[in-house]
Backbone as CSV, one residue per row, in Angstrom:
resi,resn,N_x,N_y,N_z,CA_x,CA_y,CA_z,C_x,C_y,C_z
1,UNK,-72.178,10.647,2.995,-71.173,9.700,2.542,-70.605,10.094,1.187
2,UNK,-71.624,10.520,0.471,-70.915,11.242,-1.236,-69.672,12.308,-0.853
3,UNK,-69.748,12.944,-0.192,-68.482,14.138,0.432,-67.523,13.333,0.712
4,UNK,-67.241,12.181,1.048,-65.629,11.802,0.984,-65.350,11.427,0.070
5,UNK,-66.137,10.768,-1.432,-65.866,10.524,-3.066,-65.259,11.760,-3.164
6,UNK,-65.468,13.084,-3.115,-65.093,13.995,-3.576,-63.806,14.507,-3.299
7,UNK,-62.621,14.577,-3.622,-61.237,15.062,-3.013,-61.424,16.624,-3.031
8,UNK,-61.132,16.655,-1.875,-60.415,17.830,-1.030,-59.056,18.315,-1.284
9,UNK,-58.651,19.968,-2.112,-57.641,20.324,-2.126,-57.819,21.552,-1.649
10,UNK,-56.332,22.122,-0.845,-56.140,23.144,-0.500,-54.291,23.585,-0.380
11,UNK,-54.340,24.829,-0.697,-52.874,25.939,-0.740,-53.019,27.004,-0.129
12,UNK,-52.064,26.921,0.308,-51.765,28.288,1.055,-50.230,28.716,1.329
13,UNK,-50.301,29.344,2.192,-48.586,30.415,1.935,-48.486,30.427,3.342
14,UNK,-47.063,30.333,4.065,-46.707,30.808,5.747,-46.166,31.267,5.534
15,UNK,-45.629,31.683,7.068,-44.303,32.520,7.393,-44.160,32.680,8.740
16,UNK,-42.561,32.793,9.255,-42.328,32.216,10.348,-41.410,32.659,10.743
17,UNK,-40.808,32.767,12.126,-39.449,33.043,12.800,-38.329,31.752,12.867
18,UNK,-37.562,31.765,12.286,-36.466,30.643,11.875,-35.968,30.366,13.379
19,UNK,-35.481,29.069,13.774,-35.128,28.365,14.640,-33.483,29.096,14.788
20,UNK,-32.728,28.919,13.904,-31.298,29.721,13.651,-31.610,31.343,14.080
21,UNK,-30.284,31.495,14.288,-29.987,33.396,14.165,-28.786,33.307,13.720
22,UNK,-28.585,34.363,13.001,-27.381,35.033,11.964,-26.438,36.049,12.429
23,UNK,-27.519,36.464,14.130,-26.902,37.553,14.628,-27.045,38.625,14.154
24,UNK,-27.959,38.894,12.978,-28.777,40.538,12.506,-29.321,40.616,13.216
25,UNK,-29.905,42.134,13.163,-30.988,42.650,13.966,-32.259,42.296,13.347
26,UNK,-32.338,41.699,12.553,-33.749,41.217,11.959,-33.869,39.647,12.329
27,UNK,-33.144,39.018,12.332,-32.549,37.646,12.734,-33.354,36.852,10.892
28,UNK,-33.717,35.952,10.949,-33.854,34.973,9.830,-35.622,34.594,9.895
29,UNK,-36.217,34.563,8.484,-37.639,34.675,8.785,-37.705,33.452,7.558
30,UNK,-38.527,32.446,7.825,-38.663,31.406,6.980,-40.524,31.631,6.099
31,UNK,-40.102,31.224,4.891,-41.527,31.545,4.295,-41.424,30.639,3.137
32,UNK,-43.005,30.132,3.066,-43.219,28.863,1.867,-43.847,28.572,1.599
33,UNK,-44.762,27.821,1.303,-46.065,27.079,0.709,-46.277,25.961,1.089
34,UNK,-48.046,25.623,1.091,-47.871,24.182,1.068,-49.444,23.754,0.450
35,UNK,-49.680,22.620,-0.192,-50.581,22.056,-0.834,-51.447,20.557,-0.123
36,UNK,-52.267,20.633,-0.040,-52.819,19.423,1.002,-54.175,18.735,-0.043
37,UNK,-54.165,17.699,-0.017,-55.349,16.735,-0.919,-55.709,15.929,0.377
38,UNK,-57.061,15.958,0.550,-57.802,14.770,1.594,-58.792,13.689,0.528
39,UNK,-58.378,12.601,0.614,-59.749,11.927,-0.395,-59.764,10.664,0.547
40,UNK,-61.207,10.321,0.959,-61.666,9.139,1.486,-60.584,8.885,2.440
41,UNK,-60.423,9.780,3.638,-60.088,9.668,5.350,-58.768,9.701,4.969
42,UNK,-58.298,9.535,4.493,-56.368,10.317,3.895,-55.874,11.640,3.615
43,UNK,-54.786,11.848,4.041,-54.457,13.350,3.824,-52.796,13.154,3.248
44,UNK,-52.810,14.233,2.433,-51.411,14.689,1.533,-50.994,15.870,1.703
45,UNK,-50.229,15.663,2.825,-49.493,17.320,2.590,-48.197,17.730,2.224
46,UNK,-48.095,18.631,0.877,-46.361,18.811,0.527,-46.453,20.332,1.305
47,UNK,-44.958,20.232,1.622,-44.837,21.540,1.922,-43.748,21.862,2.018
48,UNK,-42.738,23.071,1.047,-41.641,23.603,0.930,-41.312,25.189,1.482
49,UNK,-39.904,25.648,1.757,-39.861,26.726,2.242,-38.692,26.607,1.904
50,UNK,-38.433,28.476,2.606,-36.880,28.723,2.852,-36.729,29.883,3.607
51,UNK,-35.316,29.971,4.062,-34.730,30.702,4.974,-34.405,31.841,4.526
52,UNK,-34.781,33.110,4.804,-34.284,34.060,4.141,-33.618,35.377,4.826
């Protein structure tokens, strides 16, 4: 029961094949971050990106 007093954080980095195409031969690859806090059965996740 002491382990859920304690908050839980975690980061990390993606990356991904974009929903769009541009019509390159590489087409569009999305990449970003995101940060997550769990404390006492709740979760927080931000998470930003972009299209590149």
């Amino acid at each position: 029961m002491i382990r859920h007093l304690i908050p839980r954080f975690s980061a990390g980095r993606w990356s991904g094949g974009a929903l769009t195409d541009d019509g390159s031969p590489t087409g569009d690859e999305v990449r970003g971050g995101v940060v997550a806090i769990q404390w006492l059965g709740l979760m927080i996740e931000i998470g930003l990106g972009r299209v590149r």
